[in-house]
FIROZA-932168 format. One record per residue (C-alpha): residue in three letters; z, y negated, x; residue number from 1; chain. Coordinates in nm, 2 decimals. Each point is the difference from the previous one (the first is absolute). Example, Ala and Ser with C-alpha at 12.3 -4.5 7.8 and 13.67 -1.06 7.14 Angstrom:
residues 2
<r rest="ALA" z="0.78" y="0.45" x="1.23" nr="1" kette="A"/>
<r rest="SER" z="-0.07" y="-0.34" x="0.14" nr="2" kette="A"/>
This chain:
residues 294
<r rest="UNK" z="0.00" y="0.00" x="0.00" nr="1" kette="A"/>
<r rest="UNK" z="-0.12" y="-0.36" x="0.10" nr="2" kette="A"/>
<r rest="UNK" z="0.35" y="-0.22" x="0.11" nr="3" kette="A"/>
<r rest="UNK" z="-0.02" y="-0.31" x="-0.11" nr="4" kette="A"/>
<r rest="UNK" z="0.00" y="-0.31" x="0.21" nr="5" kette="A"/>
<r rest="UNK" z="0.26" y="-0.23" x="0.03" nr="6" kette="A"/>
<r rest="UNK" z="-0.11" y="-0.38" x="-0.12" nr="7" kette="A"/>
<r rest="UNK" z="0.13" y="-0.32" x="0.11" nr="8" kette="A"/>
<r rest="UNK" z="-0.12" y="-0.35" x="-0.15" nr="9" kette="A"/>
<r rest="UNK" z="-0.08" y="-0.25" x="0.26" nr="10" kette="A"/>
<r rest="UNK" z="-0.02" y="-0.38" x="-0.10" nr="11" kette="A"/>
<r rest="UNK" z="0.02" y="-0.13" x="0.35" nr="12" kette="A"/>
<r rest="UNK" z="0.33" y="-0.16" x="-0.01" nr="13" kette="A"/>
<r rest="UNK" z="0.24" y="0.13" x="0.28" nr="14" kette="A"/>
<r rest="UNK" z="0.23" y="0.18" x="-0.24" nr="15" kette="A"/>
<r rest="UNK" z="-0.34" y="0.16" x="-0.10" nr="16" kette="A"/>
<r rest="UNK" z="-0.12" y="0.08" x="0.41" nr="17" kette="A"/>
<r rest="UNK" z="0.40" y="0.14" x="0.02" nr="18" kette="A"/>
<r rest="UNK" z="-0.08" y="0.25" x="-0.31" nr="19" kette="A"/>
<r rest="UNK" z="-0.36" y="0.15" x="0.13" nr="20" kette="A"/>
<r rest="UNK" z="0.24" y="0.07" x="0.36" nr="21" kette="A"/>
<r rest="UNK" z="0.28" y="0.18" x="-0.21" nr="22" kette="A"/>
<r rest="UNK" z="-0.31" y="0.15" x="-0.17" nr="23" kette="A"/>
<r rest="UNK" z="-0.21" y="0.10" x="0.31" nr="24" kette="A"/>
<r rest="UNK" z="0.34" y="0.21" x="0.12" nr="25" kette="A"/>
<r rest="UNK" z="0.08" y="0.15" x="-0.32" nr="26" kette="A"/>
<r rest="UNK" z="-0.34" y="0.15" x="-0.03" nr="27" kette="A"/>
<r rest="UNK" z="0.00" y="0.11" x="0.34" nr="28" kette="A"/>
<r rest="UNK" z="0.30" y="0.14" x="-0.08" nr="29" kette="A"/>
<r rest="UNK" z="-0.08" y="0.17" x="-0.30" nr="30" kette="A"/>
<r rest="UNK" z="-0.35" y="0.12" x="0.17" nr="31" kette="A"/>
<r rest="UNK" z="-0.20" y="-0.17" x="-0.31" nr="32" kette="A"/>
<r rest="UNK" z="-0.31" y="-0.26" x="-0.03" nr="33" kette="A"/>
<r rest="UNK" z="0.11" y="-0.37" x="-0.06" nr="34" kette="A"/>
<r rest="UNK" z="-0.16" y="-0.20" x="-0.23" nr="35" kette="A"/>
<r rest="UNK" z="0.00" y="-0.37" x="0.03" nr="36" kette="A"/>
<r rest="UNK" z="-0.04" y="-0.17" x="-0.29" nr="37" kette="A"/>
<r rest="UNK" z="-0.07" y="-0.36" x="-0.05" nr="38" kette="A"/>
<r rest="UNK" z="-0.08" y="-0.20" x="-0.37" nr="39" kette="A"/>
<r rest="UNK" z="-0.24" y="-0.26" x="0.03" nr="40" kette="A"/>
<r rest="UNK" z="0.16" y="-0.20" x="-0.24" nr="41" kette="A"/>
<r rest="UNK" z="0.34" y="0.02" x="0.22" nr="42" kette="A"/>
<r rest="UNK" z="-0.16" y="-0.32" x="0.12" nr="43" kette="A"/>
<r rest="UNK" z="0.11" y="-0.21" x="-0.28" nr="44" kette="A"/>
<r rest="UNK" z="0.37" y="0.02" x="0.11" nr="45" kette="A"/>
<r rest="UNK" z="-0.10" y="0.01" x="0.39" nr="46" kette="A"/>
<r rest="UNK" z="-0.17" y="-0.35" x="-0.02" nr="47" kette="A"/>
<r rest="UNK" z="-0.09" y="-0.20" x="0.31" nr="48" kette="A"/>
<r rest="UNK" z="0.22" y="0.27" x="0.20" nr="49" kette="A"/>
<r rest="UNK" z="-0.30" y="0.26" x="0.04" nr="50" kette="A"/>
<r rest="UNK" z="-0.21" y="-0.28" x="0.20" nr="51" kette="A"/>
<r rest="UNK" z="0.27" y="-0.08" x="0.27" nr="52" kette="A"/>
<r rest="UNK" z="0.05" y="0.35" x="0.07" nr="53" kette="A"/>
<r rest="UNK" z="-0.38" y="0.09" x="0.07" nr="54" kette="A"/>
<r rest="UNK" z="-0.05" y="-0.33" x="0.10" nr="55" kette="A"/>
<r rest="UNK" z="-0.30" y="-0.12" x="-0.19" nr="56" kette="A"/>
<r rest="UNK" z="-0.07" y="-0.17" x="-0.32" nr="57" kette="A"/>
<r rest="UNK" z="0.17" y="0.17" x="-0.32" nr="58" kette="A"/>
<r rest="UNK" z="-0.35" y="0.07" x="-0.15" nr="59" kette="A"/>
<r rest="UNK" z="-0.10" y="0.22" x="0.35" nr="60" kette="A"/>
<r rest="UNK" z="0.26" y="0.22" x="-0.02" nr="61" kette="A"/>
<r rest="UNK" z="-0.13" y="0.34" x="-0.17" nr="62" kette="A"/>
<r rest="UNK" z="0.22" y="0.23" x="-0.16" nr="63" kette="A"/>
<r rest="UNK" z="-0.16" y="0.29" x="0.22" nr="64" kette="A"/>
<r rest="UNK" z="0.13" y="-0.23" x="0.34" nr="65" kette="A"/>
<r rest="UNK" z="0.38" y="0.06" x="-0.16" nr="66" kette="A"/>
<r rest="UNK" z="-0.05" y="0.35" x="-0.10" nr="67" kette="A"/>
<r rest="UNK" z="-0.17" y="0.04" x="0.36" nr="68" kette="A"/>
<r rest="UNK" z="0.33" y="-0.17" x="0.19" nr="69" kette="A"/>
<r rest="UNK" z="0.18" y="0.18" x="-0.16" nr="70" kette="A"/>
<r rest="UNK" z="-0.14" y="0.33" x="0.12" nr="71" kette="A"/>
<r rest="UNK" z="-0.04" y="-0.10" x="0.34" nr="72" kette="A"/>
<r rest="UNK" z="0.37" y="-0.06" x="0.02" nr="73" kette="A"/>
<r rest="UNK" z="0.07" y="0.31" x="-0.16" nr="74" kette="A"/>
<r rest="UNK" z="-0.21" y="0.19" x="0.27" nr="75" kette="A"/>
<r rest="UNK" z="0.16" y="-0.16" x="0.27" nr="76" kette="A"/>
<r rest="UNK" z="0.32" y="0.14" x="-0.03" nr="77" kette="A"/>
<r rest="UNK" z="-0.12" y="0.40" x="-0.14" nr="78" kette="A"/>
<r rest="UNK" z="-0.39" y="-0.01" x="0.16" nr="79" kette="A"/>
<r rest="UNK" z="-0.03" y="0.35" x="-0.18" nr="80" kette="A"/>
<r rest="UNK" z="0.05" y="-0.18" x="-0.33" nr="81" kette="A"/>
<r rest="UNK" z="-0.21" y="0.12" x="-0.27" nr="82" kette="A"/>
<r rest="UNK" z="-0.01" y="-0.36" x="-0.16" nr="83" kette="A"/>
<r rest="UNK" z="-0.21" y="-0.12" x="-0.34" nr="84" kette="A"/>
<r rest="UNK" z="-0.07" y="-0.37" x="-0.11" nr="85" kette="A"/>
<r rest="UNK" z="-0.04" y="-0.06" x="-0.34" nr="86" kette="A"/>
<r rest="UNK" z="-0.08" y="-0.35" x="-0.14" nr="87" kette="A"/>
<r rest="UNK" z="0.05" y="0.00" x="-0.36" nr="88" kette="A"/>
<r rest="UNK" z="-0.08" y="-0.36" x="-0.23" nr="89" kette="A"/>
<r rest="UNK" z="0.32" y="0.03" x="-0.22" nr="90" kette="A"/>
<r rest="UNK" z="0.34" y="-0.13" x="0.02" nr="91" kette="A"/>
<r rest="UNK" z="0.25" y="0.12" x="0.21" nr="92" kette="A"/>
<r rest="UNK" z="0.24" y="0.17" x="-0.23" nr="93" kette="A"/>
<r rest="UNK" z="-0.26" y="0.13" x="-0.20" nr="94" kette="A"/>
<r rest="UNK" z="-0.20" y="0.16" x="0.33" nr="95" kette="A"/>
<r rest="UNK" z="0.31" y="0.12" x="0.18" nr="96" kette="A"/>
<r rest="UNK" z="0.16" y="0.17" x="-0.34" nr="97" kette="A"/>
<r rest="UNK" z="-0.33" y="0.21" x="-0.04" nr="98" kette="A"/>
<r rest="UNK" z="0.00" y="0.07" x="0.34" nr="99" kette="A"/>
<r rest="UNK" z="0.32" y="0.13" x="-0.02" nr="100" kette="A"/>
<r rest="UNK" z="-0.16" y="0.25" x="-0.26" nr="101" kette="A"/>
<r rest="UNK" z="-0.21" y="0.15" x="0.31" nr="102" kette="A"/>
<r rest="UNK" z="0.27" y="-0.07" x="0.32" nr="103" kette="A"/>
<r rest="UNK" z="0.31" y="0.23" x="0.11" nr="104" kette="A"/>
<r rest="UNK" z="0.18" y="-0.30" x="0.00" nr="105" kette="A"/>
<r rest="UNK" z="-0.10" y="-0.40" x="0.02" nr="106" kette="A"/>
<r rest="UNK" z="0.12" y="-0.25" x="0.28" nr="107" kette="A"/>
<r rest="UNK" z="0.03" y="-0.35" x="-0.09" nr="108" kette="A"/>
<r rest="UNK" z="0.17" y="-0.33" x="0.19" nr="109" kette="A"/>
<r rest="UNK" z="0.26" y="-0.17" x="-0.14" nr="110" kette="A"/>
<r rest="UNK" z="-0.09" y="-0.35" x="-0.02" nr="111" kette="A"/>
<r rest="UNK" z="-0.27" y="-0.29" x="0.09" nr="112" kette="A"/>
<r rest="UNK" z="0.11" y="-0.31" x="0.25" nr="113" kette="A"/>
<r rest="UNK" z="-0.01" y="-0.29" x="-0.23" nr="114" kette="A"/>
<r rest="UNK" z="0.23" y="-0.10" x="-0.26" nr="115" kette="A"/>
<r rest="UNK" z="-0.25" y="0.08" x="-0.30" nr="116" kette="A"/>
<r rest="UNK" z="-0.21" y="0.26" x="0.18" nr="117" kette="A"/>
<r rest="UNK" z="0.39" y="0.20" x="0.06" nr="118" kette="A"/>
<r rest="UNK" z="0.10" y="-0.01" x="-0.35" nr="119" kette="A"/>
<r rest="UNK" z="-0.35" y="0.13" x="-0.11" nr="120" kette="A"/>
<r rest="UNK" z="-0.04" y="0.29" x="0.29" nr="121" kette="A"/>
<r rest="UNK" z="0.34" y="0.10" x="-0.09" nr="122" kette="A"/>
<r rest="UNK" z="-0.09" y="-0.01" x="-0.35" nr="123" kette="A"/>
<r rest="UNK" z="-0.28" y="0.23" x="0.10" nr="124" kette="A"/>
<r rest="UNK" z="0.18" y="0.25" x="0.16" nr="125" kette="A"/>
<r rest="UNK" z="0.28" y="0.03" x="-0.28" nr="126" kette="A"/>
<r rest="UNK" z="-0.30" y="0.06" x="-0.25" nr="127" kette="A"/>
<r rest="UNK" z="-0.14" y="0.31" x="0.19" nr="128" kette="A"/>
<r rest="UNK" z="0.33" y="0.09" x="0.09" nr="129" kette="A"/>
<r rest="UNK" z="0.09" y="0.00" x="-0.40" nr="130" kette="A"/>
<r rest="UNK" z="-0.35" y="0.15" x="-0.10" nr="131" kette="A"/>
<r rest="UNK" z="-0.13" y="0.22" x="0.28" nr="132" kette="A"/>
<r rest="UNK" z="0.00" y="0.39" x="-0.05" nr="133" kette="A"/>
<r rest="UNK" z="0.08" y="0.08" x="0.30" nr="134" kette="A"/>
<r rest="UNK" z="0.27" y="-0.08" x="0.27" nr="135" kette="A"/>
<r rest="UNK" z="-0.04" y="-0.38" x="0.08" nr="136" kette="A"/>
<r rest="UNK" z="0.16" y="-0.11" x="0.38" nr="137" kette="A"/>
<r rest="UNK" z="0.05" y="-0.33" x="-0.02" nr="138" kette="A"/>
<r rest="UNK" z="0.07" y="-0.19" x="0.34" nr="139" kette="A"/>
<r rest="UNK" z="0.36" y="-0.14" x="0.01" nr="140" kette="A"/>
<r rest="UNK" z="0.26" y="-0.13" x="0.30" nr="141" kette="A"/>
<r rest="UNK" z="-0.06" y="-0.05" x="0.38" nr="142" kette="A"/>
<r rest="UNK" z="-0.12" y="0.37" x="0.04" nr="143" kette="A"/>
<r rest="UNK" z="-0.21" y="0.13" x="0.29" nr="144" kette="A"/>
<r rest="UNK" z="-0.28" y="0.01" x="-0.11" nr="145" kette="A"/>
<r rest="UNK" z="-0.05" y="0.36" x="0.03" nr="146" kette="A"/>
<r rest="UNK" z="0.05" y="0.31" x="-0.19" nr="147" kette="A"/>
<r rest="UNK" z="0.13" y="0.20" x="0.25" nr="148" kette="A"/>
<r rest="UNK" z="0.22" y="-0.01" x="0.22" nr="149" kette="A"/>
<r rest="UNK" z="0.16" y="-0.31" x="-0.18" nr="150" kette="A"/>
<r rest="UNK" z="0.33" y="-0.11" x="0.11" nr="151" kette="A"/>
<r rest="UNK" z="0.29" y="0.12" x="-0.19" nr="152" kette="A"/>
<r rest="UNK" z="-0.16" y="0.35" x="-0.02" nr="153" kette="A"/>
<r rest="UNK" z="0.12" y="0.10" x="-0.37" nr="154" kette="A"/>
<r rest="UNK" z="-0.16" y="-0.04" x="-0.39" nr="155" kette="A"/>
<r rest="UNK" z="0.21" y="-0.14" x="-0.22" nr="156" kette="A"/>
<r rest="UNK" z="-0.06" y="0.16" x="-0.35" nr="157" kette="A"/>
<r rest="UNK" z="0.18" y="-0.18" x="-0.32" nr="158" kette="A"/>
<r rest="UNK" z="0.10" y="0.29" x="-0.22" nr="159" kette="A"/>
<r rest="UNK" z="-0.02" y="-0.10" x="-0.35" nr="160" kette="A"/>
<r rest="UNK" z="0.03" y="0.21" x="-0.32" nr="161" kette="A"/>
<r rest="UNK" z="-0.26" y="0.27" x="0.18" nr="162" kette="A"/>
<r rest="UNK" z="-0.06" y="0.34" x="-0.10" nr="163" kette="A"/>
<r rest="UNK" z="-0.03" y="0.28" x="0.30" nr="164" kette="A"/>
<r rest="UNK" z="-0.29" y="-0.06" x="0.17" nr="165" kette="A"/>
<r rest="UNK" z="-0.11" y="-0.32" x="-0.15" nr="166" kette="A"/>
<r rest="UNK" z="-0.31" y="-0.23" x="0.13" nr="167" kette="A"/>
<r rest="UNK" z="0.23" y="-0.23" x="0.22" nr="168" kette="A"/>
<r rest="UNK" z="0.18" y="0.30" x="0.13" nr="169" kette="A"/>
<r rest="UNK" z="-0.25" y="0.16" x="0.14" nr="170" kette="A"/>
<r rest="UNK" z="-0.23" y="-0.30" x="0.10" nr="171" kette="A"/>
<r rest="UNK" z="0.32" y="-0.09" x="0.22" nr="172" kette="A"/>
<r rest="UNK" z="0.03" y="0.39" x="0.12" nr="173" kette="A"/>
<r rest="UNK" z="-0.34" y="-0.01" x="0.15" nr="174" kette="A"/>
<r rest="UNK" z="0.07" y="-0.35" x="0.20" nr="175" kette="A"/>
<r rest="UNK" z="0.27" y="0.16" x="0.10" nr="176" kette="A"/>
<r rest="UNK" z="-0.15" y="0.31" x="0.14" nr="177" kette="A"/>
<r rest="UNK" z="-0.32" y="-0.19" x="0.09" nr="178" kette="A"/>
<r rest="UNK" z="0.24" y="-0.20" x="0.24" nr="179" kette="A"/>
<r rest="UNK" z="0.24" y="0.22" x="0.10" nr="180" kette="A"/>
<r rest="UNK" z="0.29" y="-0.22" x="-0.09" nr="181" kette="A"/>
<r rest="UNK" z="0.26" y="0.03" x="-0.26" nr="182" kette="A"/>
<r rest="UNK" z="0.01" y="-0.03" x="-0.39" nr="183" kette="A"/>
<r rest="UNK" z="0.27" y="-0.21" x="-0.10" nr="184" kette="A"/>
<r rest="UNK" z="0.04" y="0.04" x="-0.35" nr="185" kette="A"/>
<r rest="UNK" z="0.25" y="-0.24" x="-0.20" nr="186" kette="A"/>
<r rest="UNK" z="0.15" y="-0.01" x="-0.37" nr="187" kette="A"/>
<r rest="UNK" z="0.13" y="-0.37" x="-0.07" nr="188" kette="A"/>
<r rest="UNK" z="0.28" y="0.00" x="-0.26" nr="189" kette="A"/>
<r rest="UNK" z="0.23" y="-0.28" x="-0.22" nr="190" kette="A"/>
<r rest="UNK" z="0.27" y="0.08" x="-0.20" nr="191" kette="A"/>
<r rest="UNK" z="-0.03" y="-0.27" x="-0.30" nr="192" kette="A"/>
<r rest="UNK" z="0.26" y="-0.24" x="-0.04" nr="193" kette="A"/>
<r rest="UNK" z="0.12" y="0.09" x="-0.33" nr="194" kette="A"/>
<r rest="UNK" z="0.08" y="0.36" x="0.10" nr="195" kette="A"/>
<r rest="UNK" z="0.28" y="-0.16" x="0.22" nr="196" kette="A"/>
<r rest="UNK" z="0.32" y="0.08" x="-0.08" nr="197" kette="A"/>
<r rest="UNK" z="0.37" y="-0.16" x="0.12" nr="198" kette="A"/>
<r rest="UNK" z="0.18" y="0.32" x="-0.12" nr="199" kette="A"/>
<r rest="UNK" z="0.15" y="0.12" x="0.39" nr="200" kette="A"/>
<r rest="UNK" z="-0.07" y="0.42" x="-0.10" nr="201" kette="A"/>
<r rest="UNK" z="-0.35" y="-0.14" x="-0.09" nr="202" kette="A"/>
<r rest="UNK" z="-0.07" y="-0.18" x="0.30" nr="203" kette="A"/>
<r rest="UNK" z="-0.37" y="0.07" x="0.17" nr="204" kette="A"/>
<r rest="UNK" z="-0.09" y="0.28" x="-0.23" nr="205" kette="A"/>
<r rest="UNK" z="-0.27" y="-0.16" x="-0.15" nr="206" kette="A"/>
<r rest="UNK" z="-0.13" y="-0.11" x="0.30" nr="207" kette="A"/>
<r rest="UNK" z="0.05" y="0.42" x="0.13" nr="208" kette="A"/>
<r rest="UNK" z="-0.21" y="0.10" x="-0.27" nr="209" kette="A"/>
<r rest="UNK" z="-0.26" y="-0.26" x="0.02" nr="210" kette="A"/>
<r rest="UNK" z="-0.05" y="0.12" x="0.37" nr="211" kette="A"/>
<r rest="UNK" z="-0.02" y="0.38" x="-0.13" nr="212" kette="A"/>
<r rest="UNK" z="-0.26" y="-0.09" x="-0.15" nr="213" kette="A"/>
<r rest="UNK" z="-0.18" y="-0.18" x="0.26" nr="214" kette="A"/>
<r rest="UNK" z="0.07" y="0.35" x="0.23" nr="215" kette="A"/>
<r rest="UNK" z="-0.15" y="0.24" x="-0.32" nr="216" kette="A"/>
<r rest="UNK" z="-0.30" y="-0.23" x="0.02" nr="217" kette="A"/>
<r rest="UNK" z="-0.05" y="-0.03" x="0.35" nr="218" kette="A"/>
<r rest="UNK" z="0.02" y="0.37" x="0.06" nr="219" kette="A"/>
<r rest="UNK" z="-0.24" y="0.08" x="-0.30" nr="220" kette="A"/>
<r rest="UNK" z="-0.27" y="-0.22" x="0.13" nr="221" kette="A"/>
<r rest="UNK" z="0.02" y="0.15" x="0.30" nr="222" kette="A"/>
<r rest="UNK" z="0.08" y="0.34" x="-0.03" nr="223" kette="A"/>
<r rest="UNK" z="-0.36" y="0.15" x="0.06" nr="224" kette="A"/>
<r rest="UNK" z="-0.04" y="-0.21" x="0.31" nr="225" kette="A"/>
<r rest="UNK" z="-0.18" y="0.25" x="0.27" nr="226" kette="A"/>
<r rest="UNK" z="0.29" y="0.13" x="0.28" nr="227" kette="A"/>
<r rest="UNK" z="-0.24" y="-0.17" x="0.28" nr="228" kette="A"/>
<r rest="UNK" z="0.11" y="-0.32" x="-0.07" nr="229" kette="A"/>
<r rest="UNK" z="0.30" y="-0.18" x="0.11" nr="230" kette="A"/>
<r rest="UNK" z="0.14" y="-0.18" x="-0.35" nr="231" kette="A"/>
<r rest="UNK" z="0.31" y="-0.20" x="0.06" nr="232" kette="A"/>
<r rest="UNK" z="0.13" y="-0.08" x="-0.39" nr="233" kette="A"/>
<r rest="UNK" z="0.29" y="-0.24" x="-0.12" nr="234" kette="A"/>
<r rest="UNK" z="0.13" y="-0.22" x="-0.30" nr="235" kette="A"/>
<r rest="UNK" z="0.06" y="-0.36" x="0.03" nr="236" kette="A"/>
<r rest="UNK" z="0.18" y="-0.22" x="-0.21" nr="237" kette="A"/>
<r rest="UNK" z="-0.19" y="-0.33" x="-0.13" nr="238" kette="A"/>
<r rest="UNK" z="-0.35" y="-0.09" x="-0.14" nr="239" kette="A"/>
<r rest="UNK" z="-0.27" y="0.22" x="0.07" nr="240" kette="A"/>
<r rest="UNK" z="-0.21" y="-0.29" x="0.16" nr="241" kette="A"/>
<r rest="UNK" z="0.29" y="-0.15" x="0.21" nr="242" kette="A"/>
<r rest="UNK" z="0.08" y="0.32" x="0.13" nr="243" kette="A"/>
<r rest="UNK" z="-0.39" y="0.10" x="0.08" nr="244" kette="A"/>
<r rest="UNK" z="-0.08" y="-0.36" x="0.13" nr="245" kette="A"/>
<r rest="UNK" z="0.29" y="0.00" x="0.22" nr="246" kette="A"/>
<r rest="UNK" z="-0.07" y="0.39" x="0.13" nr="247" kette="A"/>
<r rest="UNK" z="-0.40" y="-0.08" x="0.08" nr="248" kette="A"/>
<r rest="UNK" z="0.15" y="-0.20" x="0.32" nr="249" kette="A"/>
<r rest="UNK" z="0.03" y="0.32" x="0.16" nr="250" kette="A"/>
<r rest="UNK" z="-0.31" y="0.18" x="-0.15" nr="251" kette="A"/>
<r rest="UNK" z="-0.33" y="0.03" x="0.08" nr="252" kette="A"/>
<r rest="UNK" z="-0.12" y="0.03" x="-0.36" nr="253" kette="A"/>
<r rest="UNK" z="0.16" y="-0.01" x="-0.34" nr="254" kette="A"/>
<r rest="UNK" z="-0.11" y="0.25" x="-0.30" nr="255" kette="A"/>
<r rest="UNK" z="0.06" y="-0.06" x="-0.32" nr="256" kette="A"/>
<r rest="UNK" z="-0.15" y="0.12" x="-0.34" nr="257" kette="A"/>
<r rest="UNK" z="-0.13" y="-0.24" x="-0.23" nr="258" kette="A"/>
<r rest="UNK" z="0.08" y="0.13" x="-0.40" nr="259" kette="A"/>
<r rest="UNK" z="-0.24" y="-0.25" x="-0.18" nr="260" kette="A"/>
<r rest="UNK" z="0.07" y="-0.18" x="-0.36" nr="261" kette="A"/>
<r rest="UNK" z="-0.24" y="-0.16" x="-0.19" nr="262" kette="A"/>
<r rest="UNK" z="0.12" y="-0.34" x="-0.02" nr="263" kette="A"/>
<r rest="UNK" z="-0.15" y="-0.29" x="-0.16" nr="264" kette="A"/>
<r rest="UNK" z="-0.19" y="-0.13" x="0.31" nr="265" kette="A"/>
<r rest="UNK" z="-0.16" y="0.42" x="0.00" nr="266" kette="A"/>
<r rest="UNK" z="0.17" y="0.20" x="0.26" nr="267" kette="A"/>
<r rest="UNK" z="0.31" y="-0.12" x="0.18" nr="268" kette="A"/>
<r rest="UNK" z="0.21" y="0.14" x="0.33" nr="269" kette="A"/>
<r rest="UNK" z="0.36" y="0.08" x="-0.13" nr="270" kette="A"/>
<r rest="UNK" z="0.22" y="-0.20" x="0.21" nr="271" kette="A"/>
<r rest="UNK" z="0.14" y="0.18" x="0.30" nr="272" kette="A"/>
<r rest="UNK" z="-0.41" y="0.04" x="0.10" nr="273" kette="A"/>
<r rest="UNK" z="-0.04" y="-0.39" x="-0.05" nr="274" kette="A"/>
<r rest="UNK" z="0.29" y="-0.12" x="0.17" nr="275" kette="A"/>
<r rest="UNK" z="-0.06" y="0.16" x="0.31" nr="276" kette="A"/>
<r rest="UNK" z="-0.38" y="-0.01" x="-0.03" nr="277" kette="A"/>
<r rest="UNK" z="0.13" y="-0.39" x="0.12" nr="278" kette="A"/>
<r rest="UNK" z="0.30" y="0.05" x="0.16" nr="279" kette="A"/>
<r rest="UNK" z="-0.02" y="0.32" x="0.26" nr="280" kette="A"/>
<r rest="UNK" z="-0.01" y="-0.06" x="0.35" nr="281" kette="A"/>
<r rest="UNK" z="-0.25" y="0.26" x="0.05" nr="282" kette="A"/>
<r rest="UNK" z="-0.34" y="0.14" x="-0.14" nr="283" kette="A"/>
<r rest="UNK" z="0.10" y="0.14" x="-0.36" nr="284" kette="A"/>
<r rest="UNK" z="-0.23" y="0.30" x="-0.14" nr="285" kette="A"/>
<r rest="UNK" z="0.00" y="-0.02" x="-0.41" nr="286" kette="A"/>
<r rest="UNK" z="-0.04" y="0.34" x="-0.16" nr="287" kette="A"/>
<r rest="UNK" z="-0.11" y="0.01" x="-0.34" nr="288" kette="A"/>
<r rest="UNK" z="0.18" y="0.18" x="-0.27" nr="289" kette="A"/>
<r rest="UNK" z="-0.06" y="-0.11" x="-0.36" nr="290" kette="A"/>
<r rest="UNK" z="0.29" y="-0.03" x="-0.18" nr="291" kette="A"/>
<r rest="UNK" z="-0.01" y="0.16" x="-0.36" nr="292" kette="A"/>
<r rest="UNK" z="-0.13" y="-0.19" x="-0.30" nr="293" kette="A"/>
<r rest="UNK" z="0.33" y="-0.17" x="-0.22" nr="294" kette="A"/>
């Protein structure tokens, strides 16, 4: 069976040259094509900016010269590269989600460099991040650069109401294995206020059995992890997203599954996946997982 590639979406912004790195190394990695994917129409939010980095005239820059950059720096670092340019006239959420249809997984950069181009790049990524079918890395923190060996030398993987062997379990077993680092899986937990009690016999047991809990779940989401990999499980007390924003300082790369409402607005990323889609300090991989219809 055909793998398929790996796709990054190139704009020409240095968050976006940062993202086809991470992307050259993961598909080294992974031993698959990479397909570099740039949508014409990406030049409405890029402006002026493509004409200073090619250094000519905005109406002599071609979109084949991005897609072709683009390449060329992904060969440089992995020469043995299978690498495909595609140039497709849509808009960039639209192009990236339905490539995400065809991809392993999708690479994108966080943001742009001015103050409108950043808020729309971003706005970009969290689209495809919210819509894509399949895994979405999005480029976050003062990383490397590089897929391997990275720096801290562990994935962090948010366990959230997972089943055994879920999407985001096993997408963050096999960059585990692929690096040969460990899987550190964590359960946040809370114990509401208003199960407090002053009563001294009373005292931390519904904190106890809120922690139980987080300990069943952990170890059910986990339990049909393969032996070969090195999974190093806990509970934390606090918010899912502080805990996991805090704990990506010493990770190479954060999972987390994405269970999808329908919201007003179409789909929307539940919260823990939004907050440290903009808060983690490194490159955060967005597994999707449609919640069930209320």
């Amino acid at each position: 069976m055909k793998e398929l590639p790996l796709a990054v979406g190139v704009d020409v912004s240095e968050p976006s040259l940062r993202a086809v790195d991470w992307a050259a190394d993961e598909a080294a990695l992974r031993g698959v094509p990479l397909r570099v994917v740039y949508a014409s129409l990406w030049e409405r939010y890029e402006g002026g900016s493509l004409s200073a980095d090619f250094g000519k005239p905005s109406e002599e820059v071609h979109a084949q010269d991005i897609v072709d950059h683009a390449a060329r720096r992904a060969l440089a670092r992995h020469p043995e590269l299978n690498v495909i340019r595609a140039v497709l006239p849509e808009e960039p959420q639209y192009a990236l989600v339905h490539e995400g249809r065809m991809a392993a997984a999708l690479v994108v950069g966080s943001r742009g460099r001015s103050g409108v181009t950043e808020f729309l790049l971003g706005s970009v990524s969290l689209t495809v991040a919210a819509q894509a079918d399949c895994p979405v890395i999005v480029l976050r923190g003062n990383h490397d650069k590089q897929a391997v060996p990275g720096t801290q030398g562990r994935i962090l993987l948010g366990v959230g109401e997972e089943t055994a062997d879920s999407p985001a379990v096993r997408f963050a077993v096999d960059e585990a294995r692929l690096r040969g680092v460990p899987l550190e899986a964590v359960r946040a937990w809370r114990c509401p206020a208003h199960e407090t009690t002053d009563h001294p016999l009373m005292a931390g047991e519904p904190a106890r059995l809120h922690e139980e809990r987080a300990v069943e779940v952990l170890e059910q989401g986990l339990k049909n992890v393969p032996g070969d990999v090195d999974v190093r499980s806990r509970t934390v007390e606090g918010p899912a997203r502080r805990v996991l924003a805090d704990l990506s300082r010493q990770a190479d790369l954060l999972v987390v599954g994405a269970k999808r409402r329908e919201g007003p607005f179409g789909l929307q990323l539940g919260r823990v996946a939004h907050a440290v889609l903009h808060h983690s300090a490194c490159p955060v991989a967005v597994v999707p997982q449609r919640a069930p219809m209320q």
